[in-house]
PyMOL Python script that loads the backbone (N, CA, C, O; Angstrom):
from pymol import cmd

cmd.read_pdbstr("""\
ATOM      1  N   UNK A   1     -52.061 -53.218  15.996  1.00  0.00           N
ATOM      2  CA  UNK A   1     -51.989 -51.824  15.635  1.00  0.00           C
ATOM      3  C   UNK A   1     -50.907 -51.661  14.571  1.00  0.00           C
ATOM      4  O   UNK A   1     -49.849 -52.269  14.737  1.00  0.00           O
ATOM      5  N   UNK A   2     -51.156 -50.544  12.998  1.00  0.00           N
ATOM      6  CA  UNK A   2     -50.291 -50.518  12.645  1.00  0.00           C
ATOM      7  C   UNK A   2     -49.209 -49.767  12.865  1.00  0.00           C
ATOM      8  O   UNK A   2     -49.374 -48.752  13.541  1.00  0.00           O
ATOM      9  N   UNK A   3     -48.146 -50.014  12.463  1.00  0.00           N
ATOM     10  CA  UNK A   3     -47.072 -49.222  12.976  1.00  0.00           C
ATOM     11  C   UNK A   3     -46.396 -48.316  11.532  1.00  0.00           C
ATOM     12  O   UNK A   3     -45.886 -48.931  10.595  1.00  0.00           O
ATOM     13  N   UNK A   4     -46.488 -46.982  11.555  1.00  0.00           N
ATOM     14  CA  UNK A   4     -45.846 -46.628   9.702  1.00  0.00           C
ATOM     15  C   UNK A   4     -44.715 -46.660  10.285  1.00  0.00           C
ATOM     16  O   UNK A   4     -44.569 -46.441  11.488  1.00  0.00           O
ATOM     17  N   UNK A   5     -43.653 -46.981   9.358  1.00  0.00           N
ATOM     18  CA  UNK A   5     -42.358 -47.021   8.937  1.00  0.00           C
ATOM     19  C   UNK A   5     -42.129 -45.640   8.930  1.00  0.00           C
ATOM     20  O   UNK A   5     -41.141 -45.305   9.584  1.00  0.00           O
ATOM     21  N   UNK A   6     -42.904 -44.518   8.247  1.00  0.00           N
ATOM     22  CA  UNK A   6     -42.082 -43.535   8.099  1.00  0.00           C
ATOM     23  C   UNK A   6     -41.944 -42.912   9.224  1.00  0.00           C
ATOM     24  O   UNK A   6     -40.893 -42.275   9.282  1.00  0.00           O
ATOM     25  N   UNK A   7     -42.984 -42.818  10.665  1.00  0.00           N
ATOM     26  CA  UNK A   7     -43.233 -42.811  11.628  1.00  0.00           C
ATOM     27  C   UNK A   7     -43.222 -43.802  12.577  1.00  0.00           C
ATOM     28  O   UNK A   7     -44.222 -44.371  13.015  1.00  0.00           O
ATOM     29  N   UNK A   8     -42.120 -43.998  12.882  1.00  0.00           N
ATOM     30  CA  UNK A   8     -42.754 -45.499  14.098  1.00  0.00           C
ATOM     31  C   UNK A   8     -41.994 -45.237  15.462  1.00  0.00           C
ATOM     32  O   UNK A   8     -41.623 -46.079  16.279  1.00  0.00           O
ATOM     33  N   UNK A   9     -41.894 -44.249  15.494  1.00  0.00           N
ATOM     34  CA  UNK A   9     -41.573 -43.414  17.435  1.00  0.00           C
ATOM     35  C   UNK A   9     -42.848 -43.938  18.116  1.00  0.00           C
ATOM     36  O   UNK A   9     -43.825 -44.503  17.623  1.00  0.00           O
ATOM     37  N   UNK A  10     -42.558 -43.581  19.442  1.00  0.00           N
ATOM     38  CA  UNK A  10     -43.691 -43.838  20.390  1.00  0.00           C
ATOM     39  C   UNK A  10     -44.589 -42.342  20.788  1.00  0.00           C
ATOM     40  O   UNK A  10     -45.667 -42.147  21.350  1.00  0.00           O
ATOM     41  N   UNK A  11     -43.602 -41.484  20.218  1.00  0.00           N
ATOM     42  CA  UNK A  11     -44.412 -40.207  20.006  1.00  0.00           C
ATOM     43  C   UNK A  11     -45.025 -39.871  19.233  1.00  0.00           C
ATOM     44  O   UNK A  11     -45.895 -39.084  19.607  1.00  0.00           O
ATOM     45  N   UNK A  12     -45.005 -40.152  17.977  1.00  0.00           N
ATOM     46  CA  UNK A  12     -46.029 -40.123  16.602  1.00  0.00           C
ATOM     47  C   UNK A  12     -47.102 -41.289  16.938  1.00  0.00           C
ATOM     48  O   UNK A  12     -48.096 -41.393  16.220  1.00  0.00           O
ATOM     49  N   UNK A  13     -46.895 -42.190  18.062  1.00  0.00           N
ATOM     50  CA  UNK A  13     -47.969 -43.306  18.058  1.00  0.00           C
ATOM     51  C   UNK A  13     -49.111 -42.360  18.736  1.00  0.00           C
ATOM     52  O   UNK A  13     -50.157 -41.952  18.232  1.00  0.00           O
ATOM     53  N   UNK A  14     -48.552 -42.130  20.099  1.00  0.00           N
ATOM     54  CA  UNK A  14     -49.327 -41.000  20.828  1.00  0.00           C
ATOM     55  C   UNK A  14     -49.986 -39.875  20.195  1.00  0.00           C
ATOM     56  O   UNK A  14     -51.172 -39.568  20.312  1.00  0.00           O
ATOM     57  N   UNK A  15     -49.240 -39.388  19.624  1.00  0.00           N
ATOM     58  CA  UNK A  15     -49.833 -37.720  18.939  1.00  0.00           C
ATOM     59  C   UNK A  15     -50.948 -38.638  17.640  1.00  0.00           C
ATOM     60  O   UNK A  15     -52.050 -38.138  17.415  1.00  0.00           O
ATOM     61  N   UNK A  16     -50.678 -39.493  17.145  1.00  0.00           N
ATOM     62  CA  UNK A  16     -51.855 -40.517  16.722  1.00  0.00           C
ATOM     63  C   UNK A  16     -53.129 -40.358  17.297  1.00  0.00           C
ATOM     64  O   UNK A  16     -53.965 -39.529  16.937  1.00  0.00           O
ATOM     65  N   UNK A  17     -53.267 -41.308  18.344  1.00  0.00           N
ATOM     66  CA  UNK A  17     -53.949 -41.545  19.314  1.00  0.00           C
ATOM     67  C   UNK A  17     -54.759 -40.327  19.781  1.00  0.00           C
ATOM     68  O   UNK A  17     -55.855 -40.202  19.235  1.00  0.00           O
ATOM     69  N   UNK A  18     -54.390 -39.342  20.760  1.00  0.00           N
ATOM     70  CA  UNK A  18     -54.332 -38.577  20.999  1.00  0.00           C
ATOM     71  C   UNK A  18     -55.829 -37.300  19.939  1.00  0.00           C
ATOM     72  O   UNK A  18     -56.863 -36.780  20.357  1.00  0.00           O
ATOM     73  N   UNK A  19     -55.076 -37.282  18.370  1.00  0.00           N
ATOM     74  CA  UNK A  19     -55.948 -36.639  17.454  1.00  0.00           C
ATOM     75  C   UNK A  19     -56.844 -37.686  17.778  1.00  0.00           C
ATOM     76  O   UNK A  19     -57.532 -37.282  18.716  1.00  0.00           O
ATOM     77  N   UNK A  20     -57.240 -39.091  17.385  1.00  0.00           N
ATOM     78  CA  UNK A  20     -58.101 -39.357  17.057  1.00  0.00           C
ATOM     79  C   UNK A  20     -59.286 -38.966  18.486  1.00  0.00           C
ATOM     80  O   UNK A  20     -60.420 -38.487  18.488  1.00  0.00           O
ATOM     81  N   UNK A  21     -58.508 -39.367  19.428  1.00  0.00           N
ATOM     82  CA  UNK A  21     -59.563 -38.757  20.907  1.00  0.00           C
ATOM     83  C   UNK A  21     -59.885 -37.345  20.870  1.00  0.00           C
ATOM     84  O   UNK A  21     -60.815 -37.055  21.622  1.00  0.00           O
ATOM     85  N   UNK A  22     -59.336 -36.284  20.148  1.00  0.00           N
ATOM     86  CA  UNK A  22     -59.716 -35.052  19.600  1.00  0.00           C
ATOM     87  C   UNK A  22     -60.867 -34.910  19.229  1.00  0.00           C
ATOM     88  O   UNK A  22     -61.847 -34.343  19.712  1.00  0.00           O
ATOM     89  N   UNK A  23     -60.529 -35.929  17.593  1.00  0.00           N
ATOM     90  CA  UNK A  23     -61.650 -36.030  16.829  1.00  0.00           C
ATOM     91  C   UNK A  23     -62.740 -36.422  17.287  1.00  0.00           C
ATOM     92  O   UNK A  23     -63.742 -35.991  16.717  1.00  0.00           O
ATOM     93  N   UNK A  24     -62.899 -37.232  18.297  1.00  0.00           N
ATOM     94  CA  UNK A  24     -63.660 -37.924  18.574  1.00  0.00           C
ATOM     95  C   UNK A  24     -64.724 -37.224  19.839  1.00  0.00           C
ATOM     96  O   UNK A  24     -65.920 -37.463  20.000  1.00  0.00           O
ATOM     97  N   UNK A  25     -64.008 -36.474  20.488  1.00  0.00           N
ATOM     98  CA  UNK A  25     -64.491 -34.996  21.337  1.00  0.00           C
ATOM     99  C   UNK A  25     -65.479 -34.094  20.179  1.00  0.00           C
ATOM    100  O   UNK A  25     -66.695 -33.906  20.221  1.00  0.00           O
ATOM    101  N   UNK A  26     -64.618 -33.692  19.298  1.00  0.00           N
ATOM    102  CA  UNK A  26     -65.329 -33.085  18.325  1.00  0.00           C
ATOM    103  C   UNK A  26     -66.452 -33.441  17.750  1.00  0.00           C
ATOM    104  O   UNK A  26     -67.374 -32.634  17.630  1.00  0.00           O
ATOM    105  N   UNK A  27     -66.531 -34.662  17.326  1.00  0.00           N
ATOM    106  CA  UNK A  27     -67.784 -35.734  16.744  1.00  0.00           C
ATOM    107  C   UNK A  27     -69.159 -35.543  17.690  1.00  0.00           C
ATOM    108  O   UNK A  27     -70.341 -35.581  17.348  1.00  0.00           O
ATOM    109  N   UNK A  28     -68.441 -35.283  19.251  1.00  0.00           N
ATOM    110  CA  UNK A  28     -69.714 -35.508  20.097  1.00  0.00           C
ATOM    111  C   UNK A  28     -69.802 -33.844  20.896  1.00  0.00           C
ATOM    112  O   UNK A  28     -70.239 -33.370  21.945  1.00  0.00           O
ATOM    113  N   UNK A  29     -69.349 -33.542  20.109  1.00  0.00           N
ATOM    114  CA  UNK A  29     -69.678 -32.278  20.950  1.00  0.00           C
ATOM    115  C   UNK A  29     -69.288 -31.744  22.531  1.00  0.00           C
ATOM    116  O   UNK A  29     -69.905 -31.079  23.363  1.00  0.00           O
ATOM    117  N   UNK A  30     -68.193 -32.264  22.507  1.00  0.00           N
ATOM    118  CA  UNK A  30     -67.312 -32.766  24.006  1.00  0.00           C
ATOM    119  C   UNK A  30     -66.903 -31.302  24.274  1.00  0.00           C
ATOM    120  O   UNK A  30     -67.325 -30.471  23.469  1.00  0.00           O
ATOM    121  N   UNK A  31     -66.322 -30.982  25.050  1.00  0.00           N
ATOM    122  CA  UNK A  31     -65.532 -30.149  25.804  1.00  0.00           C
ATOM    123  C   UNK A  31     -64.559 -30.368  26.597  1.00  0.00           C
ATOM    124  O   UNK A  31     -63.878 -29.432  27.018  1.00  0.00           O
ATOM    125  N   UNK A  32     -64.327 -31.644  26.940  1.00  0.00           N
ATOM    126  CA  UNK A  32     -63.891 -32.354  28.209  1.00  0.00           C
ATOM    127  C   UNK A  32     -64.223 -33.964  27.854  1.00  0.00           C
ATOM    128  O   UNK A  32     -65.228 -34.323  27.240  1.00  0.00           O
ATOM    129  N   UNK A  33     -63.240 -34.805  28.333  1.00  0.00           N
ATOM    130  CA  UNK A  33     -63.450 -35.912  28.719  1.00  0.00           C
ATOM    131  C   UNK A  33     -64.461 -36.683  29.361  1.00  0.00           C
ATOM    132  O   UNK A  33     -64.832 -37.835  29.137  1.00  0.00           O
ATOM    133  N   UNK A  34     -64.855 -35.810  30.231  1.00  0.00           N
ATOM    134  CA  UNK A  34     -65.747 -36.040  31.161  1.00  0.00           C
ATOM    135  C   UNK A  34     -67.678 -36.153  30.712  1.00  0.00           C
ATOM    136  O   UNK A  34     -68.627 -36.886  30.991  1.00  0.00           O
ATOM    137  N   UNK A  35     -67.351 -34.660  29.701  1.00  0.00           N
ATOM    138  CA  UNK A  35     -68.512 -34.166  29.019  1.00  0.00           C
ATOM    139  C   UNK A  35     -68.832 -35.340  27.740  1.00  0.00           C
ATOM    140  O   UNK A  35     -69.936 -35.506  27.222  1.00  0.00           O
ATOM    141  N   UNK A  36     -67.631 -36.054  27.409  1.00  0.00           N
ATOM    142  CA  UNK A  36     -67.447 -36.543  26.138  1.00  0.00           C
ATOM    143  C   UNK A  36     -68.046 -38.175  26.664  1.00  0.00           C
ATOM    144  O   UNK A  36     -68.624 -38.824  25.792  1.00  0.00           O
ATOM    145  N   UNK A  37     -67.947 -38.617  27.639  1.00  0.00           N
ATOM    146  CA  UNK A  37     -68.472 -39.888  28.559  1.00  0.00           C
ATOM    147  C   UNK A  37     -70.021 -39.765  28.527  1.00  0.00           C
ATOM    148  O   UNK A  37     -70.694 -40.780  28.347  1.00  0.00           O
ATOM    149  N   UNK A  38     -70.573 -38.617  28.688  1.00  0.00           N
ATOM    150  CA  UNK A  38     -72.021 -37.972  28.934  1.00  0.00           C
ATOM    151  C   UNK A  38     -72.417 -38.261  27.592  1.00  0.00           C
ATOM    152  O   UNK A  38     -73.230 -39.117  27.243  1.00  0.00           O
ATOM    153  N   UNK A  39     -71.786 -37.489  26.886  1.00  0.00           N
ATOM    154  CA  UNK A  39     -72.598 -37.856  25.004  1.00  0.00           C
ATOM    155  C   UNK A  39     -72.403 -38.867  24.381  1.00  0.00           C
ATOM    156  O   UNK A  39     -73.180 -39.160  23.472  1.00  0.00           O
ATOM    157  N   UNK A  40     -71.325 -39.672  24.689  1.00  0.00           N
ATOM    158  CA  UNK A  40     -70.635 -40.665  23.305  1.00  0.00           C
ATOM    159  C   UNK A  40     -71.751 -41.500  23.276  1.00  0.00           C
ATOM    160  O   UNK A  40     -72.469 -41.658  24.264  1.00  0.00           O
ATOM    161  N   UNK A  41     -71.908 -41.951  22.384  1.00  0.00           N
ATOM    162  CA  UNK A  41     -72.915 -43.098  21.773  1.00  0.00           C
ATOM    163  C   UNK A  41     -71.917 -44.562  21.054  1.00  0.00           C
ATOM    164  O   UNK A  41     -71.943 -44.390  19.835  1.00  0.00           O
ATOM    165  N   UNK A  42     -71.355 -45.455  21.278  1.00  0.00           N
ATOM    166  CA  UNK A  42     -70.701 -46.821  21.089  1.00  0.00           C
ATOM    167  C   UNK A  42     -72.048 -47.311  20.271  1.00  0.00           C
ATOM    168  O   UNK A  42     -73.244 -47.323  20.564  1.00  0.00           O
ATOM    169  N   UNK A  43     -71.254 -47.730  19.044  1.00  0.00           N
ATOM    170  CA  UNK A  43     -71.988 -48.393  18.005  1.00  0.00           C
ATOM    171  C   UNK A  43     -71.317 -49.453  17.334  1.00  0.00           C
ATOM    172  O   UNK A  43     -70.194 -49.461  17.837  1.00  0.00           O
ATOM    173  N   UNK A  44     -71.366 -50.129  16.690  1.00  0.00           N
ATOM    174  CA  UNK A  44     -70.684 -51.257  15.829  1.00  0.00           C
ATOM    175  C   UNK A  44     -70.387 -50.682  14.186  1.00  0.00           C
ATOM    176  O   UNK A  44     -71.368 -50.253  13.579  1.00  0.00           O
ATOM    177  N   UNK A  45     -69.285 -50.682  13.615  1.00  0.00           N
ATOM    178  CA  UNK A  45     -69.700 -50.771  12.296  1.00  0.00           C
ATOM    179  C   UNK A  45     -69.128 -51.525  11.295  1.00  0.00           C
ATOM    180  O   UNK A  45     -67.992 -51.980  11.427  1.00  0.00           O
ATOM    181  N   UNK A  46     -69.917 -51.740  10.126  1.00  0.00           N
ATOM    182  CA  UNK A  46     -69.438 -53.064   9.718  1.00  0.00           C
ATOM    183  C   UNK A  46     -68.201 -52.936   8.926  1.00  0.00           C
ATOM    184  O   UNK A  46     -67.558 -51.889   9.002  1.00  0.00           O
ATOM    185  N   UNK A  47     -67.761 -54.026   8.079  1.00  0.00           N
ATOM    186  CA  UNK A  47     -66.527 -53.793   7.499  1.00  0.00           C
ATOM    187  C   UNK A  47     -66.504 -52.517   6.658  1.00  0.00           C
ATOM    188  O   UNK A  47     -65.721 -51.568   6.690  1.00  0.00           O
ATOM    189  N   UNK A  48     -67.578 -52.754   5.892  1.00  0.00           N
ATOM    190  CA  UNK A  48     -68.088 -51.860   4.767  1.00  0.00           C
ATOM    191  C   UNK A  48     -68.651 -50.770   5.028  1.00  0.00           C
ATOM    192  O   UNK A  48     -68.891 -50.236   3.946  1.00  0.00           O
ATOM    193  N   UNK A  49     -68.981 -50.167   5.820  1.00  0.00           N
ATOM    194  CA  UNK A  49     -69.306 -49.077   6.513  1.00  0.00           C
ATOM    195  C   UNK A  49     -67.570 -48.389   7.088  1.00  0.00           C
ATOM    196  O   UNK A  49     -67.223 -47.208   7.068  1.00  0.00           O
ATOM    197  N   UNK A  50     -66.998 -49.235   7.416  1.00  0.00           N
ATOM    198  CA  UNK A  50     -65.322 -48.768   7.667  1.00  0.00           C
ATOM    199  C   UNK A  50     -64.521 -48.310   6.251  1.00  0.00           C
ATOM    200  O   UNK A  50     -63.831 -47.307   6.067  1.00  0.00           O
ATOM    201  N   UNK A  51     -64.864 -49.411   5.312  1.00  0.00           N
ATOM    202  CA  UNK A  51     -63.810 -49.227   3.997  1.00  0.00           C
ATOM    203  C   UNK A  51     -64.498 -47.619   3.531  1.00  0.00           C
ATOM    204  O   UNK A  51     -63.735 -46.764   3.083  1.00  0.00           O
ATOM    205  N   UNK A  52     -65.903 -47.349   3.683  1.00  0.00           N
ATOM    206  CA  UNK A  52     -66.545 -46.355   2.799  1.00  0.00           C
ATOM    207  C   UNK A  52     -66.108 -45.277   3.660  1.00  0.00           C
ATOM    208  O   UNK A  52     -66.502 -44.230   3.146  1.00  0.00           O
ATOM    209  N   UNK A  53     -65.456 -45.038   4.765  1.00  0.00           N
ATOM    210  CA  UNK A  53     -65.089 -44.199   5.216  1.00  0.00           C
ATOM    211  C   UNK A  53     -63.650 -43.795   5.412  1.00  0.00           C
ATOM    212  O   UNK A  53     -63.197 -42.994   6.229  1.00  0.00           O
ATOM    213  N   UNK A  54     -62.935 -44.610   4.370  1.00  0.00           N
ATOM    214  CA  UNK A  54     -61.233 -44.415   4.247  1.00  0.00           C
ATOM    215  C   UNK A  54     -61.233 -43.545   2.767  1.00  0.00           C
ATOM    216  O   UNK A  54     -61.802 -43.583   1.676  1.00  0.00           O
ATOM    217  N   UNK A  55     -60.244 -42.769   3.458  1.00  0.00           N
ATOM    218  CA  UNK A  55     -59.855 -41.868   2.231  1.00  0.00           C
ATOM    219  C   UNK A  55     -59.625 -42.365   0.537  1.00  0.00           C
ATOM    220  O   UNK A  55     -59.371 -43.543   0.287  1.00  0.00           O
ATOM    221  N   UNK A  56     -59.714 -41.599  -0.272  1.00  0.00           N
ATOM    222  CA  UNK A  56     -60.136 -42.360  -1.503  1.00  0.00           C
ATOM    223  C   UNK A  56     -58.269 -41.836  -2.384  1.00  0.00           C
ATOM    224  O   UNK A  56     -57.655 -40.774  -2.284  1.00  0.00           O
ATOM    225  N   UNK A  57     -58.078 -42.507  -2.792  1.00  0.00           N
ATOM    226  CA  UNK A  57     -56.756 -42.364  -3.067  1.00  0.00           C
ATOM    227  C   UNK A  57     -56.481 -41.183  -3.755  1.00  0.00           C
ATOM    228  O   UNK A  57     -55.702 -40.291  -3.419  1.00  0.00           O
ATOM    229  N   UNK A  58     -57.263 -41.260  -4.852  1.00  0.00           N
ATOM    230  CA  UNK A  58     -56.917 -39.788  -5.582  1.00  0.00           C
ATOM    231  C   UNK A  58     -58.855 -38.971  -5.873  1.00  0.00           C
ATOM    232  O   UNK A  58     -59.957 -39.519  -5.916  1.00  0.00           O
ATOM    233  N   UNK A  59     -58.504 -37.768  -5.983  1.00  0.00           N
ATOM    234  CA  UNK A  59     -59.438 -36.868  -5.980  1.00  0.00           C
ATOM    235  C   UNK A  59     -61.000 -37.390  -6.927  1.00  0.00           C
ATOM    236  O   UNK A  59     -60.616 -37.432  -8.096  1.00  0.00           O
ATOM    237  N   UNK A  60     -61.885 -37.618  -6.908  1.00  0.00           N
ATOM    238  CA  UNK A  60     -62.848 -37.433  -7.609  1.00  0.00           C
ATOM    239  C   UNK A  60     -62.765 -36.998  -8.736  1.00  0.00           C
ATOM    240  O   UNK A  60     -62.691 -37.986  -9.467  1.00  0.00           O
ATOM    241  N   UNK A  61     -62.720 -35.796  -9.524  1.00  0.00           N
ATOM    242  CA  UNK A  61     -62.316 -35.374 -10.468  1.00  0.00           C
ATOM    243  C   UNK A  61     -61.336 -36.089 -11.376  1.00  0.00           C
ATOM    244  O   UNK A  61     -60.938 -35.544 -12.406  1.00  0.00           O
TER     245      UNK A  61
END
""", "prot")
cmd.dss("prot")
cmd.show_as("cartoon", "prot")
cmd.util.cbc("prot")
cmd.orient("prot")
């Protein structure tokens, strides 16, 4: 796991974490943890399917 330098508490790791299980409620239409077990769908994706989904450094334009 990486760790940022400008952030590297165990509370910014959490509040990390944490959003991404947010996001990830959100993605499936969750309400709950519980609800979010019921919908999630586990998939594989490949490297390149990962890189195309990292932020792009500077704007399009």
């Amino acid at each position: 796991m990486f760790l940022d330098p400008g952030r590297p508490g165990v509370e910014d790791l959490i509040d990390s974490i944490i959003a991404g299980v947010r996001s990830s409620c959100t993605y499936a239409g969750a309400g709950s943890l519980e609800e979010f077990a019921e919908k999630a769908v586990v998939g594989i994706q490949s490297a390149a399917g990962y890189a195309e989904g990292k932020p792009l450094h500077a704007s399009w334009n």
